[in-house]
N, C-alpha and C positions, 0 to 999 in steps of 0.2 A: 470218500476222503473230503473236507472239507475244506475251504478256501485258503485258509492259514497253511494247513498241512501240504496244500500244492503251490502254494506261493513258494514254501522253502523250499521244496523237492524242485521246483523249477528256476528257484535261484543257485541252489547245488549244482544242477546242472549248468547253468550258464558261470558257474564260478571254476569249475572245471574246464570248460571249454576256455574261458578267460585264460587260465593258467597254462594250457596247451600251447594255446594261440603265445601268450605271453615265453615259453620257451622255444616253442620254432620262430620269432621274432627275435631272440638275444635281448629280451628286455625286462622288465620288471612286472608285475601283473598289472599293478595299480595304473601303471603309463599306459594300459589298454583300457581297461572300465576299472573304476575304485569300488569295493562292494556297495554302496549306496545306489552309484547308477545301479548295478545289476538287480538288487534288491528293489528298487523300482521298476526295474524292467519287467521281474519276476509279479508284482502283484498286478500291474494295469495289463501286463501280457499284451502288446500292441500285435494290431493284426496289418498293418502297414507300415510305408517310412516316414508317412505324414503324422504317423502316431507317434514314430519313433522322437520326431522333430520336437516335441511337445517334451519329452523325459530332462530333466534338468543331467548333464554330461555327455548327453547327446551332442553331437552337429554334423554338419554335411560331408562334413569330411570322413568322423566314421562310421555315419551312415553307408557313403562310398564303400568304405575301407571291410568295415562290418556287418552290415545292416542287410545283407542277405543270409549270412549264414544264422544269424540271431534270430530272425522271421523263420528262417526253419526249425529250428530249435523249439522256439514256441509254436507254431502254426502245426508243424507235421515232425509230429514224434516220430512217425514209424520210416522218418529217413533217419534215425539217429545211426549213429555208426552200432553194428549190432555187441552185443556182450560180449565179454571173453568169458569160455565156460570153461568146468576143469580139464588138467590136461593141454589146456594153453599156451605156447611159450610165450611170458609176456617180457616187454622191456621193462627199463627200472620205470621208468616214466609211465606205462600203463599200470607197472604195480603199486605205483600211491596212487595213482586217481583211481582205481577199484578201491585200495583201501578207504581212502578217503570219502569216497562215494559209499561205501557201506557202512563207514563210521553216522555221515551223513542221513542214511533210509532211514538203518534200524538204529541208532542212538540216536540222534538230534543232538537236541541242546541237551547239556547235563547239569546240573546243580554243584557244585563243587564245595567244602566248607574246609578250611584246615586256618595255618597259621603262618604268613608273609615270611619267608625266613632269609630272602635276597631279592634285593630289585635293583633292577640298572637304569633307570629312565633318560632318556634323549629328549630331544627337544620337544618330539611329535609323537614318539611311542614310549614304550618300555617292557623291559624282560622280567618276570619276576618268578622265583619258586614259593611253591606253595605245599607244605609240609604238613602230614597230620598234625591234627588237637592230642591224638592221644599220646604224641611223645615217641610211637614206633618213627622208624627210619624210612616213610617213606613220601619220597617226592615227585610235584607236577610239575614239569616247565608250565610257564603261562607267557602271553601274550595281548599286550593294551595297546593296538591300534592307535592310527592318529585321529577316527571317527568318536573314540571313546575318552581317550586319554585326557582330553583338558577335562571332561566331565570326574575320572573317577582318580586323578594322578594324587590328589590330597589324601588318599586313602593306600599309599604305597609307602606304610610306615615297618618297615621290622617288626616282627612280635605283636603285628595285629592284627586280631584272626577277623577273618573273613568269610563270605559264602559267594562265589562268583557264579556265575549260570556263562557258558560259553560251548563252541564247538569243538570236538577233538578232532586235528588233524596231523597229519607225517607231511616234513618242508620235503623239497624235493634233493637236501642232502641226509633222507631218511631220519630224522631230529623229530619226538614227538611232542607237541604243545596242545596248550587248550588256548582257542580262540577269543578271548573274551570279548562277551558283551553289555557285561552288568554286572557292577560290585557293589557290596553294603556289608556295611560293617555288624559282626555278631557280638551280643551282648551288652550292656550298660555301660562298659566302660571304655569297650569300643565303641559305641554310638556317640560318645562324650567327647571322644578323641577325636572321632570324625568329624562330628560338629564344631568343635574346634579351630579343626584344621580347614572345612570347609566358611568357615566366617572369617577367617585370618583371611583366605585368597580372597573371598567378594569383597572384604574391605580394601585389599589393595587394589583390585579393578574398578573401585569406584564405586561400587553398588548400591551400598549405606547410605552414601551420602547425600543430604539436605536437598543441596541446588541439583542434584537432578532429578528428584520426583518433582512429579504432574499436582497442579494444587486439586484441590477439590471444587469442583463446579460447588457457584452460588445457592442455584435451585436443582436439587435433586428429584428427578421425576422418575427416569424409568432405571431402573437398578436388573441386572445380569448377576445372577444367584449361582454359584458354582459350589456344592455339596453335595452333599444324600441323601436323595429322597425319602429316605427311611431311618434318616436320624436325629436325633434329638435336637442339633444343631436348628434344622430348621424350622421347628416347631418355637424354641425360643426364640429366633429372629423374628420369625411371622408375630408373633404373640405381645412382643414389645416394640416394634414397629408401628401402631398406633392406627388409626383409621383416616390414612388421610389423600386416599385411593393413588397411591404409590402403583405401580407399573414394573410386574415383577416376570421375571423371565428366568423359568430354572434349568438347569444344566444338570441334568443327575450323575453324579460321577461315583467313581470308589472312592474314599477317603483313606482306607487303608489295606495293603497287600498289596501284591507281584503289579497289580493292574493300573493299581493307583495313582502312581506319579505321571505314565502316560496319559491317561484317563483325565486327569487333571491341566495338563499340558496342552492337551487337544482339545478342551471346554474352552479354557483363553482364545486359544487361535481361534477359532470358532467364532465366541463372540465378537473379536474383531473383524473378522473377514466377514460376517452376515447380519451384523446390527450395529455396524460402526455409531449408529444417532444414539447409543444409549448413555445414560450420564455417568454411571461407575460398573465396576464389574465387584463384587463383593465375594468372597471366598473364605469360607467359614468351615468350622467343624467342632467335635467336643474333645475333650480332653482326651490323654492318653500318655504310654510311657513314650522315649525316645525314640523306640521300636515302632509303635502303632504310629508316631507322628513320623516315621520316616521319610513321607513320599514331601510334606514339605519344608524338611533338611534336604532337597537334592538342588544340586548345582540347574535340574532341567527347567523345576519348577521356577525357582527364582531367576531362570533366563526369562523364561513364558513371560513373566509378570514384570522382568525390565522393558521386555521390545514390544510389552504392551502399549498402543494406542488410548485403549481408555485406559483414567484412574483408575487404579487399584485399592479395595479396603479388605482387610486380612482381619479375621477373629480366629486365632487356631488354638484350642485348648483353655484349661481355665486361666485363672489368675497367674499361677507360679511355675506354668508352662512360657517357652518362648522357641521361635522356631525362624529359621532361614527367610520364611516366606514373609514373616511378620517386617523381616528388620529391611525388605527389600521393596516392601509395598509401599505405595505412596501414601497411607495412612492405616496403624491398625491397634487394634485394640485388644484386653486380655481376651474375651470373650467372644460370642457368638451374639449374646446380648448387649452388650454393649456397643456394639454396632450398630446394634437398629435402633436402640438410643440414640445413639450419635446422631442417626439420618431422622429420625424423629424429634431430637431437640432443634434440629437443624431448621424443621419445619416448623416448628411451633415459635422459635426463633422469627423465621420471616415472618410468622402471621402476626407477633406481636409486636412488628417493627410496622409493618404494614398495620395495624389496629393504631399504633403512637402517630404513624402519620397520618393516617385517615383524622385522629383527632385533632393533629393541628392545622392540617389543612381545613378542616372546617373553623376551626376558635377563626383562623385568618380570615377567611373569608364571609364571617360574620365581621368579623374588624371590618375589612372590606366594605361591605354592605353597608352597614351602619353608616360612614363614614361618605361614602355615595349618595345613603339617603339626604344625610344631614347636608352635602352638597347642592342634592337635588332640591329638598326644600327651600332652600336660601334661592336656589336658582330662580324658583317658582314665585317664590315674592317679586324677585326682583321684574321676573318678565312681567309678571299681572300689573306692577306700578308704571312697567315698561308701556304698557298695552292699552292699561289707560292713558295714558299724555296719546301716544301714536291715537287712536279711537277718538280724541278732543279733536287731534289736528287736522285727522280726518273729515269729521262734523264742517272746520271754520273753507277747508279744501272744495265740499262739495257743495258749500253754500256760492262760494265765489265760480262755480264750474258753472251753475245753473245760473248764474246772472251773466256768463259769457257766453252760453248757449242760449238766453233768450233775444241775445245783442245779436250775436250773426243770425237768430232764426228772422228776425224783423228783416237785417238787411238781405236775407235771401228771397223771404218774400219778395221786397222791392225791386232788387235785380231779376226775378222769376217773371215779373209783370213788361217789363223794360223788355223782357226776351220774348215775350210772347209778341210785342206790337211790331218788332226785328221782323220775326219768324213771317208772320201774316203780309210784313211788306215786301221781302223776300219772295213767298210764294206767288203775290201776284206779280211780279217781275219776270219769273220764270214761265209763269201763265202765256202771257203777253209775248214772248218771245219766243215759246214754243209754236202758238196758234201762225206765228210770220215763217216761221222755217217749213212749217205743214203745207200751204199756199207754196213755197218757194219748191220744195220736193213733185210737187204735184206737177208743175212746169215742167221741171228737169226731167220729168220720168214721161211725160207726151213726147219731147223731144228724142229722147235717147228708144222711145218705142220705135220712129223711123227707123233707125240704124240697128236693132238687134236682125242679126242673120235669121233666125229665128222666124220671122214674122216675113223675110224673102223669101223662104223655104215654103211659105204658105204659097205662094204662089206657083207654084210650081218648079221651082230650083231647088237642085240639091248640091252638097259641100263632101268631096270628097277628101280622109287623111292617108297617109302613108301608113306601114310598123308603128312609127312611133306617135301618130296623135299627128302631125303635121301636116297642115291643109296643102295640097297641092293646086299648083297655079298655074304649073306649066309641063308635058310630059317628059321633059329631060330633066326631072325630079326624078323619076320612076326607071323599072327595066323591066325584062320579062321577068316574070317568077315572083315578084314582088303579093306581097298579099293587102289589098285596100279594104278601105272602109267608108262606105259610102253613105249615108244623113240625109234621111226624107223628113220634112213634114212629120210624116208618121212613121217611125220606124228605121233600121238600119238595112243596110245591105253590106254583106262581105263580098270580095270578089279575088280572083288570083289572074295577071296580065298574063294574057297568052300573048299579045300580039301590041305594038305600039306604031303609030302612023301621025308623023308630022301634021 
């Protein structure tokens, strides 16, 4: 079974449990999970409630409320409540959700085609019958959600046949409907009508209109390519687009069929959400009837391309083609080609505004120059006349320096002479009264020889100090314990008193 195929088998289920929970509660389904949460619940299949927290309809409270029984649901099938097989008494309530549960395995979605014969539309939903093409008698209830309904309510005209794709289920007062999830209109003159009826609404929401597209960037570099890889379109953009190393990023999408309009839808989002830096998103294709261009006649497509972030440029079909997506873009063109004309005159444009200015910025700045030289020259005379007078005055300057340098050299000699004979009588002055103070030191030092301790010591005395250096004179300076220091002649002696005697 593949991903798709268990994503719905496992939103059936949780849509069912929804619906349970929703009548042993006395409440509505929707006031429990609306199918969007569930249908997301059903493809990320969260394996916790930290996963749950992440699901947009989620929160903590029915987490609380729900978030274990849903975790088993998805995590462990085989506590499902078990089947009822034949021979069962079931309630009324078990007997639509089997049915509906097996409407669900073995049919799915169904494709439905007949012709609109009653609709009753509400603000958020609507009821409609759906009657064969062939004119026999018979009839489908249907049902447009409020998930669908602003998308496909323009297409709830009487007498317009249609092809819906939706689910069959039984309400729980046994009422059979098909669910719908997708309508488009069949044939030329229904696609006419639809188209129509689908650009009357965008122009009253605003959509057309001028002041709210995005202008087009100045310089276009990197362009976001949204087409098919495999068709013609892109060959002629590439082709007339021109060599002028553009920055091309393609998006392969359908262009046309069941896949197309999503396909398309989700290349926008795309590139907004993972290349926001790019300059436009560009979305092209080739011609076709109203049919083949259906996917951009739809209300999803030309949502994509309003709550787009980058500009938008639209080439969809040839010339006499026009289409939804064209009149919603912020810039578009008949073509595929003529697009990349556009971003290519666009560039040849700058380069040849950028070549006009390159040339007047030079013609200027030759003015410039010229006009500086011719300054500079004139300036150049004038310094060199300037240069000569300064250079004369210099000349009459250093003749008068040199005859005021030969004046003080004379009188420095003659003061240099005058100091020498100073100098020489000075010196013997000091002579003469050092040799009297030499004789006078000489006295002073026989005399003061008596008196140094020193030279008593030679004889035999000696000088004894205290602790601190202090000559002692007498023993009532001292006590016992004290440590001396005693001065020979030659030499010291320490001593420590043991004993003292008057």
């Amino acid at each position: 079974m593949d991903n798709q195929n268990k994503t719905l088998e496992l939103f059936e289920v949780l849509r069912i449990w929804r619906n349970e929970t929703a009548q042993q509660q006395g409440k509505k389904p929707f006031m429990v999970f609306n199918n969007d949460t569930l249908l997301q619940t059903a493809k990320i299949q969260p394996k916790t409630k930290e996963e749950l927290i992440e699901i947009k309809g989620w929160g903590e409270k029915k987490i609380k409320q729900y978030g274990d029984d849903i975790l088993t649901l998805i995590n462990h099938p085989n506590q499902l409540k078990p089947e009822k097989s034949v021979g069962d008494v079931l309630s009324v309530g078990e007997c639509l959700n089997l049915i509906n549960k097996t409407f669900f395995q073995h049919i799915g979605a169904i494709k439905i085609q007949g012709e609109i014969s009653e609709s009753s539309g509400r603000e958020k939903y609507a009821f409609f019958q759906l009657k064969d093409s062939s004119g026999q008698d018979y009839l489908v209830q249907c049902f447009l959600g409020w998930r669908n309904y602003e998308l496909f309510k323009h297409l709830l005209e009487v007498g317009l046949e249609v092809q819906i794709l939706g689910y069959p289920q039984v309400y729980k007062n046994g009422r059979f409907h098909i669910e719908v999830e997708k309508m488009e209109p069949v044939g030329a003159g229904a696609f006419k009508k639809a188209f129509e009826a689908l650009k009357k609404k965008l122009i009253a929401k605003g959509w057309f209109d001028l002041a709210r597209k995005r202008p087009m960037p100045e310089f276009i570099q990197k362009i976001g390519l949204i087409t098919s890889g495999a068709g013609a379109a892109i060959n002629d953009f590439r082709k007339n687009l021109g060599n002028y190393g553009f920055q091309i990023y393609l998006k392969d999408v359908f262009v046309e069929g069941d896949r197309a309009e999503t396909s398309i839808v989700s290349a926008i989002q795309w590139f907004n959400k993972n290349q926001p830096d790019l300059d436009v998103l560009v979305l092209i294709r080739g011609g076709g009837s109203l049919e083949n261009l259906k996917a951009f006649n739809s209300e999803a497509v030309a949502e994509a391309i309003v709550l787009s972030r980058l500009p938008m440029i639209t080439g969809i079909g040839h010339e006499k083609d026009e289409s939804i997506a064209d009149f919603v873009a912020d810039k578009s063109f008949a073509t595929p080609s003529l697009v990349s004309v556009f971003i290519k005159n666009q560039r040849e444009e700058l380069i040849s505004q950028l070549e006009l200015h390159t040339d007047s910025l030079i013609s200027f700045l030759e003015a410039i120059f010229k006009h500086k030289q011719l300054i500079i020259s004139r300036l150049a005379e004038q310094m060199s006349s300037g240069l000569n007078r300064i250079f004369a005055s210099f000349k009459i300057l250093e003749q008068k320096f040199l005859k005021i340098i030969y004046q003080h050299e004379s009188a420095v000699q003659k003061w240099s002479h005058h100091l020498d004979l100073l100098v020489q009588k000075g010196f013997n002055i000091l002579q003469t009264q050092y040799h009297q103070q030499q004789k006078r030191l000489a006295v002073a030092s026989t005399a003061l020889a008596s008196l140094n301790p020193e030279a008593i010591l030679k004889r035999g005395y000696s000088l004894t100090y205290d602790q601190k250096m202090k000559l002692i004179k007498e023993v009532k300076n001292i006590k016992v314990g004290d440590t001396l220091l005693t001065k020979l002649a030659k030499g010291k002696i320490i001593s420590k008193v043991k004993n003292i005697k008057n």
